[in-house]
HTML snippet that shows the backbone in 3Dmol.js (N, CA, C, O; Angstrom):
<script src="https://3Dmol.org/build/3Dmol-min.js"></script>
<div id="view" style="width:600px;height:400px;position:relative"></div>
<script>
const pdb = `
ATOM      1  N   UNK A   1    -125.979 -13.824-121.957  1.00  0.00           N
ATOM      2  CA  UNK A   1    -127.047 -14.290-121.084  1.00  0.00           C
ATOM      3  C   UNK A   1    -126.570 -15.450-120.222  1.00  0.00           C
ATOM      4  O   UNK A   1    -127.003 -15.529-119.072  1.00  0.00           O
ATOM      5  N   UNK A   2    -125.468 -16.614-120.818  1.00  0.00           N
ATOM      6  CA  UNK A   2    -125.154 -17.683-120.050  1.00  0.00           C
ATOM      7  C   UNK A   2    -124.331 -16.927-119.086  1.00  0.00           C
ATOM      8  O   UNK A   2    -124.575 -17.156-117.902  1.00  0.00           O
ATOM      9  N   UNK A   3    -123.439 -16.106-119.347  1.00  0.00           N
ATOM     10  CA  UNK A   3    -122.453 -16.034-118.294  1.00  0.00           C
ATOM     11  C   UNK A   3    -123.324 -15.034-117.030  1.00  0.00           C
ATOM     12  O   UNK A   3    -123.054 -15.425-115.895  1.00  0.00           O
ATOM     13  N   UNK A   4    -124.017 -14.184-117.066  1.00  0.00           N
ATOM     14  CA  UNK A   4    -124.957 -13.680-115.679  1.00  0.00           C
ATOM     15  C   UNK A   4    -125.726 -14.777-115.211  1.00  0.00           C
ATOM     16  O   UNK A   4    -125.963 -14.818-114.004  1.00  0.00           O
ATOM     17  N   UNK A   5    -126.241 -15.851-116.099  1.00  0.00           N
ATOM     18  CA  UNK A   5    -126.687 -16.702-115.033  1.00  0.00           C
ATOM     19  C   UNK A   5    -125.852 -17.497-114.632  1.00  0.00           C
ATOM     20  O   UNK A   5    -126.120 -18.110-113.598  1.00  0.00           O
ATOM     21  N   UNK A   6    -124.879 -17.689-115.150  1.00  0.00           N
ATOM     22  CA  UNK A   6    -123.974 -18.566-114.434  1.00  0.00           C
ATOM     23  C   UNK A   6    -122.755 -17.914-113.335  1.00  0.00           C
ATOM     24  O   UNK A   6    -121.956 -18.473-112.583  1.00  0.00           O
ATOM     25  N   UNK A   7    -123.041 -16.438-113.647  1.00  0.00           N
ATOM     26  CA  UNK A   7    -122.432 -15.556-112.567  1.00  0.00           C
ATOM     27  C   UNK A   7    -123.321 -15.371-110.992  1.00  0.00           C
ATOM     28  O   UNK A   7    -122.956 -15.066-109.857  1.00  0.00           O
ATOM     29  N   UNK A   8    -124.857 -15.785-111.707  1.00  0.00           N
ATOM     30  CA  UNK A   8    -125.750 -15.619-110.252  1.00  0.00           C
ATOM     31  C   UNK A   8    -125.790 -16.797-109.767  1.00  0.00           C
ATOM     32  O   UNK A   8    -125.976 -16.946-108.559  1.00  0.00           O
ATOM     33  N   UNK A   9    -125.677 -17.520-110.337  1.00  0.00           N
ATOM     34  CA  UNK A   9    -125.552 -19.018-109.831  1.00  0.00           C
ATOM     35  C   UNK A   9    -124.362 -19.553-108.799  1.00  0.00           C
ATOM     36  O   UNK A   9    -124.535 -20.076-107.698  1.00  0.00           O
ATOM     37  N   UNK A  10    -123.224 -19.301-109.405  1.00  0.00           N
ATOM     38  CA  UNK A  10    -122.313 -18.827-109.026  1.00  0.00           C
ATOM     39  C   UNK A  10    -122.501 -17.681-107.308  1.00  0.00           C
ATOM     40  O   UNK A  10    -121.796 -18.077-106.380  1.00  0.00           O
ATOM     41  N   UNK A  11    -122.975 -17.006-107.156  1.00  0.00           N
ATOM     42  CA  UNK A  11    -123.056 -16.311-106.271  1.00  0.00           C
ATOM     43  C   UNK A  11    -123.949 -17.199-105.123  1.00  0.00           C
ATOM     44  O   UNK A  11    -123.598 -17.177-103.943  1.00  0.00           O
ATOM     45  N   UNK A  12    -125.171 -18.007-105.585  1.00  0.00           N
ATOM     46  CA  UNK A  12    -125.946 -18.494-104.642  1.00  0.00           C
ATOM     47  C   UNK A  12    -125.120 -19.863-103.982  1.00  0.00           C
ATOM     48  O   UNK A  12    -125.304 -20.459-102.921  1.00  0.00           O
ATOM     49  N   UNK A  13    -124.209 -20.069-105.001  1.00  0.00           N
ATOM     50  CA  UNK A  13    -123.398 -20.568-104.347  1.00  0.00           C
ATOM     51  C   UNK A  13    -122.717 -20.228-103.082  1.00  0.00           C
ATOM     52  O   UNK A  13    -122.840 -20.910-102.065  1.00  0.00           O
ATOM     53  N   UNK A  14    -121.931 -19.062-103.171  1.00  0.00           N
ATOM     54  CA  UNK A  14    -120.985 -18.681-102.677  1.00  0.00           C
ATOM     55  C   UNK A  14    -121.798 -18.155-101.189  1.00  0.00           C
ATOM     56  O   UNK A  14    -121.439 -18.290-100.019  1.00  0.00           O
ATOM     57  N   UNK A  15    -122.873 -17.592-101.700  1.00  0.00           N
ATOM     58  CA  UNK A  15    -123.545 -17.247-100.486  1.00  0.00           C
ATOM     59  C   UNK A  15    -124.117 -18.765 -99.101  1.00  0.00           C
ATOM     60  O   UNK A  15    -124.276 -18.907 -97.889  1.00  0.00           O
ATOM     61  N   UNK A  16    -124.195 -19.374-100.099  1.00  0.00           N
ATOM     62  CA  UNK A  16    -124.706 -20.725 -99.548  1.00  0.00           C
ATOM     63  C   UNK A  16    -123.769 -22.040 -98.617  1.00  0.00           C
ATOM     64  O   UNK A  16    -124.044 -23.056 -97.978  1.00  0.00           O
ATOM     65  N   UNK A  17    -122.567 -21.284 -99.012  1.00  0.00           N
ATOM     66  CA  UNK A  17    -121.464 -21.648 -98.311  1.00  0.00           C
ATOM     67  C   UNK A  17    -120.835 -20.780 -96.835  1.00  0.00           C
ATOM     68  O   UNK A  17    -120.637 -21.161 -95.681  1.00  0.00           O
ATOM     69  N   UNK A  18    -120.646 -19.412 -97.559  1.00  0.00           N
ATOM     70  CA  UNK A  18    -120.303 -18.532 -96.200  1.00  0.00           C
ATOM     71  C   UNK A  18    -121.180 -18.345 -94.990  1.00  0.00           C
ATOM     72  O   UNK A  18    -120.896 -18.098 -93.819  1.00  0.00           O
ATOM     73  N   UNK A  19    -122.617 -18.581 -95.763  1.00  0.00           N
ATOM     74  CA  UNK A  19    -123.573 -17.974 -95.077  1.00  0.00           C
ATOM     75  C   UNK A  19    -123.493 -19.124 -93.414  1.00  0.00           C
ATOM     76  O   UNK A  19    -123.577 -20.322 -93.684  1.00  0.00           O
ATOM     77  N   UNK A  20    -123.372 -18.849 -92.131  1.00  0.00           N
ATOM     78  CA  UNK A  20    -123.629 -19.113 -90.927  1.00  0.00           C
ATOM     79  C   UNK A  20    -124.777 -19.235 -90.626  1.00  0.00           C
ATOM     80  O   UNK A  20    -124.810 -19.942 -89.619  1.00  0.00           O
ATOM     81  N   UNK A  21    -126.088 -18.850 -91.026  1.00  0.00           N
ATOM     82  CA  UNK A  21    -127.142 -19.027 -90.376  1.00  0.00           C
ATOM     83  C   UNK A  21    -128.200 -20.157 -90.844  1.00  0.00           C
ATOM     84  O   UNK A  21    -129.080 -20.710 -90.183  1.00  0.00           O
ATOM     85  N   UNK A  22    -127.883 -20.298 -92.009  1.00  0.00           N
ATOM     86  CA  UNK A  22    -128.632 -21.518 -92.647  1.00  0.00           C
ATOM     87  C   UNK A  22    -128.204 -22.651 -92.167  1.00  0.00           C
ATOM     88  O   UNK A  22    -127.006 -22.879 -91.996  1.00  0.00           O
ATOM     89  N   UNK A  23    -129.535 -23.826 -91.789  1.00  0.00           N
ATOM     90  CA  UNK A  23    -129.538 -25.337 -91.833  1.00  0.00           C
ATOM     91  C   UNK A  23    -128.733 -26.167 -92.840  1.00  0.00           C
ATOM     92  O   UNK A  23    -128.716 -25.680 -93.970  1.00  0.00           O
ATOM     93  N   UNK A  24    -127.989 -27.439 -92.655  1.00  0.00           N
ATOM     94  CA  UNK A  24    -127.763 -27.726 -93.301  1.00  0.00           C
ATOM     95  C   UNK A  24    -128.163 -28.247 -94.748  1.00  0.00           C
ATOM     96  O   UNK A  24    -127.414 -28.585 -95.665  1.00  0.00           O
ATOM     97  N   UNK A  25    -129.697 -28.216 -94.694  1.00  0.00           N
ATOM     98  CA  UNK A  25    -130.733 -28.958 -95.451  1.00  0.00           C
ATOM     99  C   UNK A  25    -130.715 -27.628 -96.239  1.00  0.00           C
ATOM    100  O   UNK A  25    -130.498 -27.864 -97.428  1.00  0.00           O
ATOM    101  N   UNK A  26    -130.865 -26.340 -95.987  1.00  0.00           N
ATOM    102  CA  UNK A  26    -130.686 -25.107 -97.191  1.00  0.00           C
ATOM    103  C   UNK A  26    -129.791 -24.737 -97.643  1.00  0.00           C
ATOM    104  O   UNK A  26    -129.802 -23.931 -98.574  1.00  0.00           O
ATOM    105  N   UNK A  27    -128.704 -25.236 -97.096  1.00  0.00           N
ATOM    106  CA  UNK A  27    -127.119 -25.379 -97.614  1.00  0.00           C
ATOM    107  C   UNK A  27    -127.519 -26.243 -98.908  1.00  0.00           C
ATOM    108  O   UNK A  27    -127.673 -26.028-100.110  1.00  0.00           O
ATOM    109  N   UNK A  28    -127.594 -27.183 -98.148  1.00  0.00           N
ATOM    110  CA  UNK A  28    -127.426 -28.474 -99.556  1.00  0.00           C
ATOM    111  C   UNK A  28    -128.481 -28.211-100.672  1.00  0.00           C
ATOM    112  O   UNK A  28    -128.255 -28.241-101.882  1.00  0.00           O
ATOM    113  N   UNK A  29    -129.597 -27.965-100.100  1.00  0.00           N
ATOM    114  CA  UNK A  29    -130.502 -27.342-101.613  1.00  0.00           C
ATOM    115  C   UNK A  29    -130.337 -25.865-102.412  1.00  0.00           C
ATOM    116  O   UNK A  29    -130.770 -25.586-103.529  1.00  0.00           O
ATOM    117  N   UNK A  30    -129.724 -25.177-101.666  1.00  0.00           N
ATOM    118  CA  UNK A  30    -128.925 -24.300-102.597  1.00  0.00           C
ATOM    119  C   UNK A  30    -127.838 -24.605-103.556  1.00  0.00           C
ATOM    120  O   UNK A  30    -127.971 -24.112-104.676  1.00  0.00           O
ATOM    121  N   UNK A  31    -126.870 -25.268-103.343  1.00  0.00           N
ATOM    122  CA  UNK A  31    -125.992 -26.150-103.896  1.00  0.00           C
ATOM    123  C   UNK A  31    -126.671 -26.736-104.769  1.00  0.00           C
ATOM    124  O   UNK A  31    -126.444 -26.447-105.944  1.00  0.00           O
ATOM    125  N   UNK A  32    -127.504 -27.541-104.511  1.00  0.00           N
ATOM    126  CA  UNK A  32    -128.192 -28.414-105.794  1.00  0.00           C
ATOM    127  C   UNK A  32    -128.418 -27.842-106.581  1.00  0.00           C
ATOM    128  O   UNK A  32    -127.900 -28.069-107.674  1.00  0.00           O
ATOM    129  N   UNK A  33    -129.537 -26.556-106.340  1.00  0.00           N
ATOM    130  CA  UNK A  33    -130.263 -25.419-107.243  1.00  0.00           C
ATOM    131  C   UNK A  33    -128.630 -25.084-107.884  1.00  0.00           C
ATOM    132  O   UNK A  33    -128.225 -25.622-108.914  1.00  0.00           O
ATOM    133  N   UNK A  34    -127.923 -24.244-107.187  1.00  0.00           N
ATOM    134  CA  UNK A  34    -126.649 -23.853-108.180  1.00  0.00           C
ATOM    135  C   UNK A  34    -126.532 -24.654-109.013  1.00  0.00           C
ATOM    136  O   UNK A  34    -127.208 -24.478-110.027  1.00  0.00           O
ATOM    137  N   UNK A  35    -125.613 -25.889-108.941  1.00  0.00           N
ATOM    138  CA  UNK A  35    -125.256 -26.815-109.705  1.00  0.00           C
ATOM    139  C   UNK A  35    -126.371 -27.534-110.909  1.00  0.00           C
ATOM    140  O   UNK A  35    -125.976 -28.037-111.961  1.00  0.00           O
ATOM    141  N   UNK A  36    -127.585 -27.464-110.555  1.00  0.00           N
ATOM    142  CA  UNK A  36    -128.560 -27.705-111.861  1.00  0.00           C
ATOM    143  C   UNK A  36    -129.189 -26.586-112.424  1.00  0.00           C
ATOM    144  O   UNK A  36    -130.013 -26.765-113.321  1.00  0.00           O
ATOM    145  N   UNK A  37    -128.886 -25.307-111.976  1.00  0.00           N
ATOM    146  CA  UNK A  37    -128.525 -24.031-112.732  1.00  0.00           C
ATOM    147  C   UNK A  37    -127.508 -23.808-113.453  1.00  0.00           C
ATOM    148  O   UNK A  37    -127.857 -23.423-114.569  1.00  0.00           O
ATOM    149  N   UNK A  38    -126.389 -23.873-113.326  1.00  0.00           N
ATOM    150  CA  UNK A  38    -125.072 -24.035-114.182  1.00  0.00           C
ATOM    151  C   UNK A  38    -125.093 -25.263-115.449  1.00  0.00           C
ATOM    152  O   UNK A  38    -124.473 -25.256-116.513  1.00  0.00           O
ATOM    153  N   UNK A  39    -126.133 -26.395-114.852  1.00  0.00           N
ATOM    154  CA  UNK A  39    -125.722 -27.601-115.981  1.00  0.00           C
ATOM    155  C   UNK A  39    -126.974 -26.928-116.594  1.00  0.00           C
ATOM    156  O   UNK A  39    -126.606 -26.398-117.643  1.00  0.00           O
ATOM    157  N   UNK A  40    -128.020 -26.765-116.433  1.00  0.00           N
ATOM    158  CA  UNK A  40    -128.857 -26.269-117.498  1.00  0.00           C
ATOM    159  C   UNK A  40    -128.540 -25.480-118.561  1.00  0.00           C
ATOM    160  O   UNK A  40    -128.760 -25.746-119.742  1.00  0.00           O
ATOM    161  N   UNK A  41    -127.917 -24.316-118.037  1.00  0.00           N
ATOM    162  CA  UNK A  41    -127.380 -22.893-118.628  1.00  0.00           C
ATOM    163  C   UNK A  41    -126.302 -23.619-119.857  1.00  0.00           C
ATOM    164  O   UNK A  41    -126.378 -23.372-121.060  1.00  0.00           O
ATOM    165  N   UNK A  42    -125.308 -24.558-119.209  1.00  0.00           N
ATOM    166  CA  UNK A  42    -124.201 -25.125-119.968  1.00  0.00           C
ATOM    167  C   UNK A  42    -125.400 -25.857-121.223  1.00  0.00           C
ATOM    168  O   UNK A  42    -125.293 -25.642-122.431  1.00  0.00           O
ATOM    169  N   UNK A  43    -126.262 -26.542-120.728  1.00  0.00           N
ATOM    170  CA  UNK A  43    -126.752 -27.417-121.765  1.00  0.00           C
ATOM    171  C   UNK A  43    -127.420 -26.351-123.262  1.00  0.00           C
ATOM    172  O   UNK A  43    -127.194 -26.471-124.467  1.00  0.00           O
ATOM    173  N   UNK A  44    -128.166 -25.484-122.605  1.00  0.00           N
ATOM    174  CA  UNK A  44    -128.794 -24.377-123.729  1.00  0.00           C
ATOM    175  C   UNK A  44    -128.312 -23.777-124.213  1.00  0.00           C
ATOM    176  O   UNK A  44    -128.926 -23.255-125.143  1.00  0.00           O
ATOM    177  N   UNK A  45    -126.698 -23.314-123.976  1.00  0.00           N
ATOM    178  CA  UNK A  45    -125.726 -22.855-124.229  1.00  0.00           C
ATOM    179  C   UNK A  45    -125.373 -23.547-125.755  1.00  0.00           C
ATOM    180  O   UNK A  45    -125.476 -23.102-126.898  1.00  0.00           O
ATOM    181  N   UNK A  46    -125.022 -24.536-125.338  1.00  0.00           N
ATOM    182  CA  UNK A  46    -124.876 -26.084-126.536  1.00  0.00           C
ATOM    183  C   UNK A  46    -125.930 -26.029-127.484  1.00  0.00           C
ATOM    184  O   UNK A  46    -125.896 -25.568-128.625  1.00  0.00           O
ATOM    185  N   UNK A  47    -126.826 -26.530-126.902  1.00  0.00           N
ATOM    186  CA  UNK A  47    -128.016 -26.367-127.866  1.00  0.00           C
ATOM    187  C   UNK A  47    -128.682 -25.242-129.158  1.00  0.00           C
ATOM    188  O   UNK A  47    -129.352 -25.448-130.170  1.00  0.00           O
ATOM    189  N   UNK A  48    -127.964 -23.691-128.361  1.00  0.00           N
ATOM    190  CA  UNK A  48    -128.302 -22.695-129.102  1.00  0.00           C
ATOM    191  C   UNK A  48    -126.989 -22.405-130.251  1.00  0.00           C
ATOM    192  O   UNK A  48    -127.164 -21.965-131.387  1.00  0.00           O
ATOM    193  N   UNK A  49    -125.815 -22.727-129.715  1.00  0.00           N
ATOM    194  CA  UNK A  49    -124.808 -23.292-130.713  1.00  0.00           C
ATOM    195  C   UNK A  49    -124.502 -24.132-131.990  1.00  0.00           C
ATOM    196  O   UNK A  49    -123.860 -24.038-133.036  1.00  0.00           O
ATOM    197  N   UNK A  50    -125.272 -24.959-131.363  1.00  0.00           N
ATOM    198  CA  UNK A  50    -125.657 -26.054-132.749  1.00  0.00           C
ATOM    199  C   UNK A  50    -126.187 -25.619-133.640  1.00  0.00           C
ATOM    200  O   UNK A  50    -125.747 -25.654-134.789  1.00  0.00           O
ATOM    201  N   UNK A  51    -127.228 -25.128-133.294  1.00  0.00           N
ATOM    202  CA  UNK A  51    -128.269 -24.538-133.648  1.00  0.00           C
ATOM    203  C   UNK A  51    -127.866 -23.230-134.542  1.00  0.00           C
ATOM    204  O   UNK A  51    -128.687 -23.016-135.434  1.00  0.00           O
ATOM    205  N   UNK A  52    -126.937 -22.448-134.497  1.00  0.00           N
ATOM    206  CA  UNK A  52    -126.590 -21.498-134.889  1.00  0.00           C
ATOM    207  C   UNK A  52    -125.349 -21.688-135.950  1.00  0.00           C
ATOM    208  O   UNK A  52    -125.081 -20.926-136.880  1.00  0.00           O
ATOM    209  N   UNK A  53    -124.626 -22.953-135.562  1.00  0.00           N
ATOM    210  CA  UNK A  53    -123.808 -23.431-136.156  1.00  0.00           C
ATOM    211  C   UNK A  53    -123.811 -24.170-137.322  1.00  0.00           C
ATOM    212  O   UNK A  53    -122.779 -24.463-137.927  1.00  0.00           O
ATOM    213  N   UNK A  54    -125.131 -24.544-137.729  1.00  0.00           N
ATOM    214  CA  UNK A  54    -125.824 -25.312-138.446  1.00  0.00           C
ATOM    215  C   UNK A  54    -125.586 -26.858-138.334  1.00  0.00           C
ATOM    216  O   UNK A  54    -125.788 -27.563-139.322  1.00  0.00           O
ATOM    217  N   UNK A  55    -125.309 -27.211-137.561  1.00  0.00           N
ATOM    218  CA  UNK A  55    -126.044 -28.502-137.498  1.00  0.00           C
ATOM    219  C   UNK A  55    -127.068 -29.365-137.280  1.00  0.00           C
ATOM    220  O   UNK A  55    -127.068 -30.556-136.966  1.00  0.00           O
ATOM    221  N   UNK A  56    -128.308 -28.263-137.584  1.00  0.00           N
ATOM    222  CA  UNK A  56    -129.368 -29.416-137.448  1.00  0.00           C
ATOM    223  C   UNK A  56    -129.971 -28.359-138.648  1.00  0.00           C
ATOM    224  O   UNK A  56    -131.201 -28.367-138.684  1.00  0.00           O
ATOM    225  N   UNK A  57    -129.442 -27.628-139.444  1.00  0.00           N
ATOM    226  CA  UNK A  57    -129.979 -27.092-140.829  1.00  0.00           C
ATOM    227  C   UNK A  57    -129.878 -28.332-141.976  1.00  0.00           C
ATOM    228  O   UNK A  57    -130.699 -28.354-142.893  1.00  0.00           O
ATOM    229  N   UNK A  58    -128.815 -29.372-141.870  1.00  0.00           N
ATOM    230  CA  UNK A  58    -129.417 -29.924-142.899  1.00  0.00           C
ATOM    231  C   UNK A  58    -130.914 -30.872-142.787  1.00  0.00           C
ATOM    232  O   UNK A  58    -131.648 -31.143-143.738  1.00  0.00           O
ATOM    233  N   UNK A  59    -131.135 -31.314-141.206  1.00  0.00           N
ATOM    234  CA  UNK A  59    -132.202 -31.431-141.043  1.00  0.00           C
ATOM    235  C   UNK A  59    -133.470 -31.009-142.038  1.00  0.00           C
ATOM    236  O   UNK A  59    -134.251 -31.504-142.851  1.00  0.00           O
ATOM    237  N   UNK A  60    -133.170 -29.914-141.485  1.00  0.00           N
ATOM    238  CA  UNK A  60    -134.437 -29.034-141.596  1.00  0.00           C
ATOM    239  C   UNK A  60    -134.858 -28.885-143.309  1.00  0.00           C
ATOM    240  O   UNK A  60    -135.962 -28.877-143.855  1.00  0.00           O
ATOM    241  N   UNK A  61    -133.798 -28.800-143.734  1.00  0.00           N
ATOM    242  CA  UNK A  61    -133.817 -28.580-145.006  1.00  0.00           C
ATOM    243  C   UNK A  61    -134.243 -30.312-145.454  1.00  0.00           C
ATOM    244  O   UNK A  61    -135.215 -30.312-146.210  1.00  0.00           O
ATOM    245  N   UNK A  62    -133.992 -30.992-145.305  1.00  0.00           N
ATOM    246  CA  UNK A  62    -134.496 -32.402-145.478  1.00  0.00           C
ATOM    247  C   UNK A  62    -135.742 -32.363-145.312  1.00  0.00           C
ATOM    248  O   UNK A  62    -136.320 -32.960-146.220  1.00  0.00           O
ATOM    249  N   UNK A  63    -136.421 -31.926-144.553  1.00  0.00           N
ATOM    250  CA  UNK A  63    -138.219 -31.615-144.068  1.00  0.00           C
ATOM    251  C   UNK A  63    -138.428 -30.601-144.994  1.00  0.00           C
ATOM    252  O   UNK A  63    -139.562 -30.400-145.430  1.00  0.00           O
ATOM    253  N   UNK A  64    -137.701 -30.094-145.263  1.00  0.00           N
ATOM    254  CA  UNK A  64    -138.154 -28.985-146.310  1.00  0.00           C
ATOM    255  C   UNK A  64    -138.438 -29.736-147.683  1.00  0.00           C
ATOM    256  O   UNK A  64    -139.474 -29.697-148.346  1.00  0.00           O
ATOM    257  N   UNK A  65    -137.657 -30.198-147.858  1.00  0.00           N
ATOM    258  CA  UNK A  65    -137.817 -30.649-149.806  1.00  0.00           C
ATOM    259  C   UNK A  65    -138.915 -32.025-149.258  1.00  0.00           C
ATOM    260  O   UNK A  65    -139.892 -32.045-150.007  1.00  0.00           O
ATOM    261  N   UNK A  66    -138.971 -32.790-148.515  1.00  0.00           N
ATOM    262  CA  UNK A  66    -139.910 -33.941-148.320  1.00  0.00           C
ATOM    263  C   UNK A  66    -140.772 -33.078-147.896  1.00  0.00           C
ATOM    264  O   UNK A  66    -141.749 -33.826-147.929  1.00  0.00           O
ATOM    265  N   UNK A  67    -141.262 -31.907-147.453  1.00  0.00           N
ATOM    266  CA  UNK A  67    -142.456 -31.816-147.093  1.00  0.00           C
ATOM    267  C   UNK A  67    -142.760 -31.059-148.556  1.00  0.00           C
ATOM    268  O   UNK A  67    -143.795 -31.344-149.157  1.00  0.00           O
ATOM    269  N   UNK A  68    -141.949 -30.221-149.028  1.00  0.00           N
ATOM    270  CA  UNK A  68    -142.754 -29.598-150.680  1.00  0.00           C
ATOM    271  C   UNK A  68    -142.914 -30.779-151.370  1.00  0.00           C
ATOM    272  O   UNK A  68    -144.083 -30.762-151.755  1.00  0.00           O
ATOM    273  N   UNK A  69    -142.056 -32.430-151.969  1.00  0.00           N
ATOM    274  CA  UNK A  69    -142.657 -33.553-152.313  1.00  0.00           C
ATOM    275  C   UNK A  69    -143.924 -34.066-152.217  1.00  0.00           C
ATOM    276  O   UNK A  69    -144.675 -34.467-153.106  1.00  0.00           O
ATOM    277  N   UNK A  70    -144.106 -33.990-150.724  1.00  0.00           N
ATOM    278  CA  UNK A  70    -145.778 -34.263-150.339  1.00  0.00           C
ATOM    279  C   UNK A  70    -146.824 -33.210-150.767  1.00  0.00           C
ATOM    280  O   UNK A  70    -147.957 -33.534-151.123  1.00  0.00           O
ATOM    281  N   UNK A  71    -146.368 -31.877-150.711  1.00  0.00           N
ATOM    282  CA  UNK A  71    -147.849 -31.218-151.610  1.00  0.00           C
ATOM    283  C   UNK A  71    -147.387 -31.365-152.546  1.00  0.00           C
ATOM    284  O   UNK A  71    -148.370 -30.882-153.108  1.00  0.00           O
ATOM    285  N   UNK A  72    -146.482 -31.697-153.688  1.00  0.00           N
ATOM    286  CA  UNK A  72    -146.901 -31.477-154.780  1.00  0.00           C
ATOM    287  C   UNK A  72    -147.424 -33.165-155.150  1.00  0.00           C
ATOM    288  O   UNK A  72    -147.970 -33.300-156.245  1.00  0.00           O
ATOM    289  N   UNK A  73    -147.305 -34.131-154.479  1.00  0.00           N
ATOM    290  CA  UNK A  73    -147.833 -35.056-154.873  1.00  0.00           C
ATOM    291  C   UNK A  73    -148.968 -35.498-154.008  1.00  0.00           C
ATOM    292  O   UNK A  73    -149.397 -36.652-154.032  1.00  0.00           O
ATOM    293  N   UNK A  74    -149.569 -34.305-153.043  1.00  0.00           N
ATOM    294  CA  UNK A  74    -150.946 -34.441-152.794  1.00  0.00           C
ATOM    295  C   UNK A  74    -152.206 -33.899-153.721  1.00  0.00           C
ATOM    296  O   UNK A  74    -153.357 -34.304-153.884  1.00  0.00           O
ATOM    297  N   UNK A  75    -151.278 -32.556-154.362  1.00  0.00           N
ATOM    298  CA  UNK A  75    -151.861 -32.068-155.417  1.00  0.00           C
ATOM    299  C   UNK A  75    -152.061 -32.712-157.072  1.00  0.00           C
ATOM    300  O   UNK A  75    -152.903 -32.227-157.829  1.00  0.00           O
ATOM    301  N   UNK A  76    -151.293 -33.688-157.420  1.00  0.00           N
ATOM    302  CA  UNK A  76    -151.156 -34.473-158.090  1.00  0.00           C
ATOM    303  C   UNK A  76    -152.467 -35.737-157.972  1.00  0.00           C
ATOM    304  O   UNK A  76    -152.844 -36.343-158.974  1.00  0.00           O
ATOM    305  N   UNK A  77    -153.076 -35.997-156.518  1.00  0.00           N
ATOM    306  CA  UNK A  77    -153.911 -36.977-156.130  1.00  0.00           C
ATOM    307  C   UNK A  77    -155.168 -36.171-155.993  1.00  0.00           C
ATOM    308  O   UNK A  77    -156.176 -36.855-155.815  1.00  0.00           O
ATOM    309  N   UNK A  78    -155.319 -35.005-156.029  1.00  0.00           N
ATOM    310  CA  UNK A  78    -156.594 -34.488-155.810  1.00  0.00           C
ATOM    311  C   UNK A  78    -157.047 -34.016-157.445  1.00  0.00           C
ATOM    312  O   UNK A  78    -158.244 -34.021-157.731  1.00  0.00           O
ATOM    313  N   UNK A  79    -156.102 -33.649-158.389  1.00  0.00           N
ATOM    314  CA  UNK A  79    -156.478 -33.855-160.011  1.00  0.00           C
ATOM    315  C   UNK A  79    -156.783 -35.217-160.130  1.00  0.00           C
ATOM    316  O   UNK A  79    -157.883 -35.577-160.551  1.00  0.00           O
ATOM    317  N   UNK A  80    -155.756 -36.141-159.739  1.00  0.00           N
ATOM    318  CA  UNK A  80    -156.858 -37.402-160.131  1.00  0.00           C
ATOM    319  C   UNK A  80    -157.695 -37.861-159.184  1.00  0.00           C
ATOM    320  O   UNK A  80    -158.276 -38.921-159.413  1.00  0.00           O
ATOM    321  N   UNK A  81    -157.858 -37.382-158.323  1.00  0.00           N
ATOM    322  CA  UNK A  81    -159.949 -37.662-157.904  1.00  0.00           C
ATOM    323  C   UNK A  81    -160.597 -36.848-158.717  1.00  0.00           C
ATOM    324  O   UNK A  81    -161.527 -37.280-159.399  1.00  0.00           O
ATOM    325  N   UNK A  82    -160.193 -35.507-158.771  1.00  0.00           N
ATOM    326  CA  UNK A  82    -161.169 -34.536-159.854  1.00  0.00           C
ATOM    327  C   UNK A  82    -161.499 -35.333-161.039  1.00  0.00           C
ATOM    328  O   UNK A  82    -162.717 -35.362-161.212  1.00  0.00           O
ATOM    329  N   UNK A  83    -160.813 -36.011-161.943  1.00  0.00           N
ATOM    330  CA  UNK A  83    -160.629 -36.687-163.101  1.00  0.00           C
ATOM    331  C   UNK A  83    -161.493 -37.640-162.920  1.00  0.00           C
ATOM    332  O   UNK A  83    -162.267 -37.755-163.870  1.00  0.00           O
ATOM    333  N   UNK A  84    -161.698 -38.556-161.840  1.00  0.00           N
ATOM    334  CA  UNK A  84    -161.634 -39.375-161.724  1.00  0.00           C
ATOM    335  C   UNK A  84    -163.684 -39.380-161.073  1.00  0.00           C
ATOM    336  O   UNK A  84    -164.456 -40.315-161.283  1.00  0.00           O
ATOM    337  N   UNK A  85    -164.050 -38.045-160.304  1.00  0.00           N
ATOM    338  CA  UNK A  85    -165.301 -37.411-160.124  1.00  0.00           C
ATOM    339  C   UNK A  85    -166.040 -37.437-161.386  1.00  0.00           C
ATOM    340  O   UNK A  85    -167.159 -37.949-161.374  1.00  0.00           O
ATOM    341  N   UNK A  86    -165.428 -36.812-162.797  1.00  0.00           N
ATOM    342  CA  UNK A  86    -165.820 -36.163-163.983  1.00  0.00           C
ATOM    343  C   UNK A  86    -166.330 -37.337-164.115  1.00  0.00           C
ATOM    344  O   UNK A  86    -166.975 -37.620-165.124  1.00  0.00           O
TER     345      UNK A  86
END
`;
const viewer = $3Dmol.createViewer("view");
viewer.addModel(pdb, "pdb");
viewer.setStyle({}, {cartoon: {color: "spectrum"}});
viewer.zoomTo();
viewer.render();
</script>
């Protein structure tokens, strides 16, 4: 998926350069668009890597055991209100 968008990107480039009939002002905002099309693509690229790579699994797994901690010691606080109702 990164490399077609960065192959079309790539192209609006290329078009945005040869092209003769465009202003300079749609020159240059094509260019921009390319170039913060390519850094985006590069960035999610990264991101879905990590991500796949596991580095943000031990995260997660950290939220995992602290969040089962908290119900079982919310459940622990609602026996003693029950107890505590009686």
């Amino acid at each position: 998926l990164s490399a077609s968008v960065l192959e079309a990107s790539t192209k609006v480039l290329g078009f945005s350069i040869k092209s003769k009939n465009l202003k300079g002002t749609h020159v240059k905002a094509l260019r921009d668009a390319a170039a913060a099309i390519a850094a985006g693509t590069n960035l999610m690229a990264k991101y879905i890597a990590n991500d796949k790579c596991g580095e943000n699994l031990d995260i997660i797994e950290e939220l995992r055991v602290e969040n089962n901690n908290l119900k079982e010691s919310l459940k622990d606080m609602k026996k003693e209100l029950e107890e505590i109702k009686k």
